[in-house]
N, C-alpha and C positions, 0 to 999 in steps of 0.2 A: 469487416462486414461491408457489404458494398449495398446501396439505397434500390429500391423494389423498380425494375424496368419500365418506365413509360408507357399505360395502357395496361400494366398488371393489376394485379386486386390481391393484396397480402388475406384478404378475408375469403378469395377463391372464388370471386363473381367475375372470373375473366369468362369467354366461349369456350365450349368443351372443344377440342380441338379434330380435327379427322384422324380415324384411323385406317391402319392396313387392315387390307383383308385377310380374313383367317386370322386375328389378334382378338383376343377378349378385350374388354375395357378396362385399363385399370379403377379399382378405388379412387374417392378422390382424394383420400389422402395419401394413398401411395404416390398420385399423380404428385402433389403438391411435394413431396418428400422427392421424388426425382428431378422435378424441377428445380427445386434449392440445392439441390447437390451440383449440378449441371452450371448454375447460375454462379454457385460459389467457386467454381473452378476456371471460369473464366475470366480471363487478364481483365484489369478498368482501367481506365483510361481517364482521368480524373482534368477538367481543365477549368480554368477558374479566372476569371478578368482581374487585373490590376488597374490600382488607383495610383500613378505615376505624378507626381509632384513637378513642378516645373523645374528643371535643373535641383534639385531634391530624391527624395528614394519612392519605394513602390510599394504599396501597402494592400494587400487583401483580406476577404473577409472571411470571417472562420466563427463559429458557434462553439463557447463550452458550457459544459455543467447541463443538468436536468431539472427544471426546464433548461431552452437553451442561453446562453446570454450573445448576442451577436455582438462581434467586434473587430476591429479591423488592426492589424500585426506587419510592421515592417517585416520584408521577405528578406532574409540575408543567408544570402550563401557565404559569408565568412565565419559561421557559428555552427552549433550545431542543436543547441537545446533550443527548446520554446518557453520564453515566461513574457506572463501578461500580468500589469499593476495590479496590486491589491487595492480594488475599489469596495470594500468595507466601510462606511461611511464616508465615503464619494460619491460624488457624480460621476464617475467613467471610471472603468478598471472591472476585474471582477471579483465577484461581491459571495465567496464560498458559499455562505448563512443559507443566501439564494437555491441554492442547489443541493440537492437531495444522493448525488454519485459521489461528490467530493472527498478522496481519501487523502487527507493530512498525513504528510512524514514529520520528516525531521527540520530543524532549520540550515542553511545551507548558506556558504560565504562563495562564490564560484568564482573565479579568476577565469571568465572568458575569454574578457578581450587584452590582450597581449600588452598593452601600455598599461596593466594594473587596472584598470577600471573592473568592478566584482558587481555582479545581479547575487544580492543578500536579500533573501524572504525563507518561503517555506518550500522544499520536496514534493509535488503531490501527483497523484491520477486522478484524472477526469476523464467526461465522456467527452469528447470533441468530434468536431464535423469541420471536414474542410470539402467545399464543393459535392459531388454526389459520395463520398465517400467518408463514411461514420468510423471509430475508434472507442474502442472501450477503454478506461484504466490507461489510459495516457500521459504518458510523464510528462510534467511539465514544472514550474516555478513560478509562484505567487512572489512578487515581489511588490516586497516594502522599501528598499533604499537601491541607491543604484550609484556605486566608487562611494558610500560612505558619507553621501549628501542625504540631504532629507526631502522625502517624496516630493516631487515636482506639483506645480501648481496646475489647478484644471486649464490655464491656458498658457501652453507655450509652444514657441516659433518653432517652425520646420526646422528640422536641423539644416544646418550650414555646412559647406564643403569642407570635408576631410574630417568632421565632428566624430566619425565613428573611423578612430584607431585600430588597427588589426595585427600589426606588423611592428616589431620594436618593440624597447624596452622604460620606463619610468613609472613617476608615483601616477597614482589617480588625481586625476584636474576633476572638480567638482560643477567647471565650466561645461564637460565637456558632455558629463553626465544630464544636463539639463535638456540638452538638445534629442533626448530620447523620449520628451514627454508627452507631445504632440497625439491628438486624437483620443487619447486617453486607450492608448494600445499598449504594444510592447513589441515582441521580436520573434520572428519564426524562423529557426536557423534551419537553412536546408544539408548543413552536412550530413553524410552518409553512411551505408555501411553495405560491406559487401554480404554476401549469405553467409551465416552463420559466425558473423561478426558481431561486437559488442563496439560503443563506445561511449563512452566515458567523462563525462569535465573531468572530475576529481575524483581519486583515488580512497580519501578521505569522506569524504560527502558524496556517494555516486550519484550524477543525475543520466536515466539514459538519454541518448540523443532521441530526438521526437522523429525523425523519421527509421532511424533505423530499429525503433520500435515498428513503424507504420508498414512499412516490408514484411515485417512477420504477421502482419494482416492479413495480405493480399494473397492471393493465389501464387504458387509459386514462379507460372510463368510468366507475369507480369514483369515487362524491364524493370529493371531500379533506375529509371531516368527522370531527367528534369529538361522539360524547355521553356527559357524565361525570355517573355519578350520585352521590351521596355520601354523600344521606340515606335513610331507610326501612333496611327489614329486607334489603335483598338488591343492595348496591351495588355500580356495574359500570363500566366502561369501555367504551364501543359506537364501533367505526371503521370509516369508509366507509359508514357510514348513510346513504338519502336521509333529511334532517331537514322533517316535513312541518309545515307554515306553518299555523295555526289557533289560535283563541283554548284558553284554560288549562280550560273547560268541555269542553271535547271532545278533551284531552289535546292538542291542537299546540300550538307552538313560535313566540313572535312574537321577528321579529327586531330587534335595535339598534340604531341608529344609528351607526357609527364614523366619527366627524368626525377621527380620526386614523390611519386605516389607510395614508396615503400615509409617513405615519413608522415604523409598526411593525410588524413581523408577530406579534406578543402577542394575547394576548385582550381588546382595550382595547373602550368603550364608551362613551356621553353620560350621565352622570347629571346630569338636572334638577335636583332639590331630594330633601332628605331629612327626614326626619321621625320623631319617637318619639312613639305616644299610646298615652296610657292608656287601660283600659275607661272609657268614659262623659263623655270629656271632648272629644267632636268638635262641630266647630261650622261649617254650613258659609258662611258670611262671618266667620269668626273670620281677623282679620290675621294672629293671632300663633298659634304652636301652641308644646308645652313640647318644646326643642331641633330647633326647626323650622328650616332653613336653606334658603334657594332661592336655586341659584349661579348660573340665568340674569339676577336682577334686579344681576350687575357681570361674569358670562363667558358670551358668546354663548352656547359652544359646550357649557355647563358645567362639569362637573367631569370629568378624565380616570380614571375606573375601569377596572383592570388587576383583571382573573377568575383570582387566581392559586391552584391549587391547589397549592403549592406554600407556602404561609404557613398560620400555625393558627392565625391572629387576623385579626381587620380591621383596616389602619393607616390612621392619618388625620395630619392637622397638627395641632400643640400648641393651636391657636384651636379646631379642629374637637373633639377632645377634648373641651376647656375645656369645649363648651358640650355633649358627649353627655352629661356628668359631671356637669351640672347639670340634666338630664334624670331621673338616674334617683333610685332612692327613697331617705330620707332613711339618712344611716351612709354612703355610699358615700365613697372617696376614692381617691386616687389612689393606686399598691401602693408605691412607693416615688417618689427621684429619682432614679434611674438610668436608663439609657436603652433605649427600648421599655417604660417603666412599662405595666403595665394597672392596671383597676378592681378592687376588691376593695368586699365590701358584706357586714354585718352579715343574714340572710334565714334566711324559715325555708323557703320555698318560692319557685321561678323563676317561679310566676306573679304575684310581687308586680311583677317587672318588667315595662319598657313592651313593644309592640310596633314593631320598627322598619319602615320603609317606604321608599323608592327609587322616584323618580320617573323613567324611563329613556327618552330618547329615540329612539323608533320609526325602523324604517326607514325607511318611507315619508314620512315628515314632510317638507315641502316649507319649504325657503329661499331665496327669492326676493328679491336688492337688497336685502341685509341682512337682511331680514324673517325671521319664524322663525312658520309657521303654529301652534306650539304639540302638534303630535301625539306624545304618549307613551304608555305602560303604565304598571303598577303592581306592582311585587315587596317582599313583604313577609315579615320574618324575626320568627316568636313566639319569644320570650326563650329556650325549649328548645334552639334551636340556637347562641346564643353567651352561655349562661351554663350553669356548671356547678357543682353547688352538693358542699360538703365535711358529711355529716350531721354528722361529728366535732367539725367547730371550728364548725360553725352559721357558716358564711360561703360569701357567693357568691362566684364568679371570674367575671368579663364578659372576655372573648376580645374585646376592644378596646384597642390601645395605640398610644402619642404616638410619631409618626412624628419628631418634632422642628417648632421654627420653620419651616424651606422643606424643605415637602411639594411638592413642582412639579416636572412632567413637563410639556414641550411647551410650556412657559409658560404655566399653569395652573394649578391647584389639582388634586390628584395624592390618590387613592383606591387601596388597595390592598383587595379585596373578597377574604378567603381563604376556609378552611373554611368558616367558616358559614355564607356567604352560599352554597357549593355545596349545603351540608346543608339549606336552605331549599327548593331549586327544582330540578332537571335542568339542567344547563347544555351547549346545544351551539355548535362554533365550525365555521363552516364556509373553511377556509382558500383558497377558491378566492373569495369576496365578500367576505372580511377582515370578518369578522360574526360577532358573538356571538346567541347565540341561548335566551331564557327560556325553560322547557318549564313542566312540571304541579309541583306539588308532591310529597312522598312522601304516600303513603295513609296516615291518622289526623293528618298534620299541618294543625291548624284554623288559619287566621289571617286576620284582617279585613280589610283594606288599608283605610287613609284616605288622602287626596289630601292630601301636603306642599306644594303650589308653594302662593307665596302669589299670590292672584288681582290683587293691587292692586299691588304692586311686582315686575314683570316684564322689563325691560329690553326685546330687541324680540321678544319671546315674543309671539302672539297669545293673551290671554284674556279670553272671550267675558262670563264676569262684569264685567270691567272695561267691555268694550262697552256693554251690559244698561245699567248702571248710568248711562254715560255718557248713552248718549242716551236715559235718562231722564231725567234734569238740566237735560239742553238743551231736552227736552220739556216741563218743565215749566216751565222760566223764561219758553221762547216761548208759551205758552198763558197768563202771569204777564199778559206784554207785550201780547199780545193783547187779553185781558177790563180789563187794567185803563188802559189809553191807547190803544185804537181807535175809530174814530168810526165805526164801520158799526153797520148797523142790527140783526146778526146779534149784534156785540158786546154792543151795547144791551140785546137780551132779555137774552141769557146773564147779565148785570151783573143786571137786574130779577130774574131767576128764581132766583137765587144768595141776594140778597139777601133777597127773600120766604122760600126754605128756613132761611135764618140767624134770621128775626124769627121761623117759626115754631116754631124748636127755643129760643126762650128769649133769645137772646144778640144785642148792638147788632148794628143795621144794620153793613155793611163800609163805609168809609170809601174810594172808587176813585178813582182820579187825576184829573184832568182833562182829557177826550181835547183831543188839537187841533183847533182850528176847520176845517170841512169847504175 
């Protein structure tokens, strides 16, 4: 159901409106009945401001139950359900008793999030409202425990970088669950679903996902899109957007590649190769760059990156780490051994750090008979959005942490891309082409992009320096072979006229093979 148009009157004291001539008038209840026909069939466009935490996640606000209860819900695009606390004898959470729509299911253990952490409460529908657009019978989950800990106290701290696990495997940390308690919210998974798709947590326990209930609300022709802003002065949530296609100067949106959408409905993605440079050190045949990686020269398809708004750091593999860490300025090391360490660094300012960069495999990119034509973009994060600096203790914080040894989704090398990388760029997902989509940056954020892939070790990546190069090699060895062992006459000048230029700059005759006999 989509909420009554600005200057309507659901009671029918809007102005009678003009008619043609030669048209009778209709009734006003016919009127009123063609106009809710009309109104229901047109796409909504749903858009809604976020509450963006400092170097933290993005929280908006949504009404459930009858009356409403307002409340504000981590946005995470690495999930797909919606549950908010059971505040039954709390101050914050919601409070069912409250509400007169509330339909109790069953109770429900969910294995969400991928390191074993479980949202355990109850199954249920309610009415919710998220911005102008209303829901009836809405799946969602009341929850009472969260990995097996017991309910979180009415106050606790913003979660901490890399607290929300996605990717990998182990038991539930009860630490980790804590950091979910903030606001006295919960989570609103934006996973998706294409038309006439289902999905699913559990097989045992079905809960559906909350949007891809909220699709079969809407009018049909409404996109199934998302655009999540995260960075600048005024960040938002935009739903059912059309997402229009154009390069980053004229504000559009180039789309991803997802060489894994037959496996996920998540926000996944191709990253090429990745790279950190400093001002002044770019080189463009430099092999090596400083924490330069490029995962097509040993994974076709490269590295699987998950857009989760739902994490407050970027996670990587202990190897991948290893080598960000030796990337950045001198003092840095790693915050401890405990698990999800991040970086910690001696600074006096975030612009001592590098700039990072993402090399992202385009939609369009053509793979043919293994072949990989080489077509990407370029997304790039200035230090501002994943370091955050303490004046106090004169130390930085890098919002990067050690995923562990096996980082791997899909059998692959496994990226989890959270805040910062949203605070760098617009991010849309368009869940009808399983595609992620890069927009503009925010306004006043400057950053240079330099090209990480390395051009000489590619795997079966097309690149055209390596081409360039080659046949010149070849071009010049057979022009070698040419002048100095052919017996034609055209050789002959060239060999005379070479050598005359050589005697008259100073230096001995060339000394030239001896062609073969004619």
């Amino acid at each position: 159901r989509r909420a009554a148009s600005d200057g309507g009157d659901s009671g029918g004291g809007a102005a009678p409106a003009a008619r043609a001539p030669g048209l009778r008038p209709a009734s006003a209840p016919l009127a009123l009945l063609v106009a809710a026909i009309a109104a229901a069939g047109e796409p909504a466009v749903v858009e809604v401001p976020l509450r963006c935490e400092l170097h933290s996640l993005c929280a908006v606000n949504i009404s459930v139950g009858t009356p409403p209860q307002n409340l504000q819900v981590w946005v995470d695009s690495g999930s797909s359900i919606f549950w908010v606390p059971n505040g039954t004898g709390r101050a914050f959470g919601f409070n069912s008793t409250n509400s007169s729509s509330f339909e109790a299911g069953s109770h429900v253990e969910l294995p969400v999030y991928a390191d074993g952490l479980k949202v355990i409460g109850t199954a249920a529908h309610e009415a919710v409202a998220l911005g102008g657009s209303s829901i009836d019978r809405s799946p969602f989950v009341v929850r009472d425990m969260l990995g097996g800990a017991a309910p979180p106290p009415m106050v606790i701290p913003l979660p901490g970088p890399g607290l929300r696990p996605t990717v990998g495997a182990g038991p539930a940390d009860p630490a980790l669950a804590a950091g979910f308690g903030d606001i006295g919210s919960g989570i609103l998974g934006l996973g998706s679903c294409r038309p006439g798709e289902e999905w699913k947590e559990s097989d045992g326990e079905p809960v559906e996902g909350f949007f891809c209930h909220f699709w079969d609300t809407q009018p049909k022709e409404t996109p199934r899109t998302f655009r999540l802003e995260g960075g600048g002065a005024s960040p938002r949530l935009v739903i059912g957007e059309t997402i229009e296609e154009g390069d980053e100067a004229h504000q559009g949106f180039r789309f991803a590649r997802n060489n894994f959408a037959p496996r996920s409905m998540l926000w996944y993605m191709g990253v090429r190769a990745f790279g950190m440079q400093a001002r002044g050190s770019s080189g463009f045949f430099s092999l090596r760059r400083p924490a330069q990686v490029d995962f097509n020269s040993q994974l076709p398809y490269g590295a699987a990156a998950l857009l989760d708004s739902g994490a407050a750091a970027i996670r990587v593999s202990t190897s991948f780490f290893t080598l960000i860490l030796r990337g950045m300025p001198a003092g840095c090391q790693r915050s401890g051994d405990e698990r999800y360490a991040a970086i910690e660094c001696p600074c006096k300012s975030v612009e001592e750090f590098p700039t990072m960069t993402f090399s992202i495999e385009a939609a369009g990119n053509v793979r043919f008979l293994g072949l990989d034509f080489g077509s990407d973009f370029l997304v790039c994060m200035p230090p501002e959005t994943y370091v955050v600096r303490d004046a106090t203790a004169g130390k930085c914080k890098v919002d990067i942490v050690d995923g562990g040894t096996t980082h791997v989704v899909f059998n692959t090398e496994a990226i989890v891309l959270g805040m910062p990388f949203f605070r760098a760029a617009a991010i849309a997902y368009d869940a009808k082409r399983r595609e992620v989509a890069i927009g503009p940056r925010p306004k006043g954020l400057d950053c240079d992009c330099t090209d990480p892939k390395n051009w000489w070790s590619t795997g079966k990546r097309l690149s055209l320096r390596r081409v360039f190069l080659c046949l010149f090699a070849v071009s010049a060895l057979c022009a070698y072979v040419y002048l100095t062992f052919s017996p034609s006459s055209l050789a002959g000048t060239c060999r005379s006229r070479l050598g005359g230029l050589v005697s008259a700059a100073g230096g001995p005759p060339p000394s030239w093979g001896t062609p073969p006999p004619p």
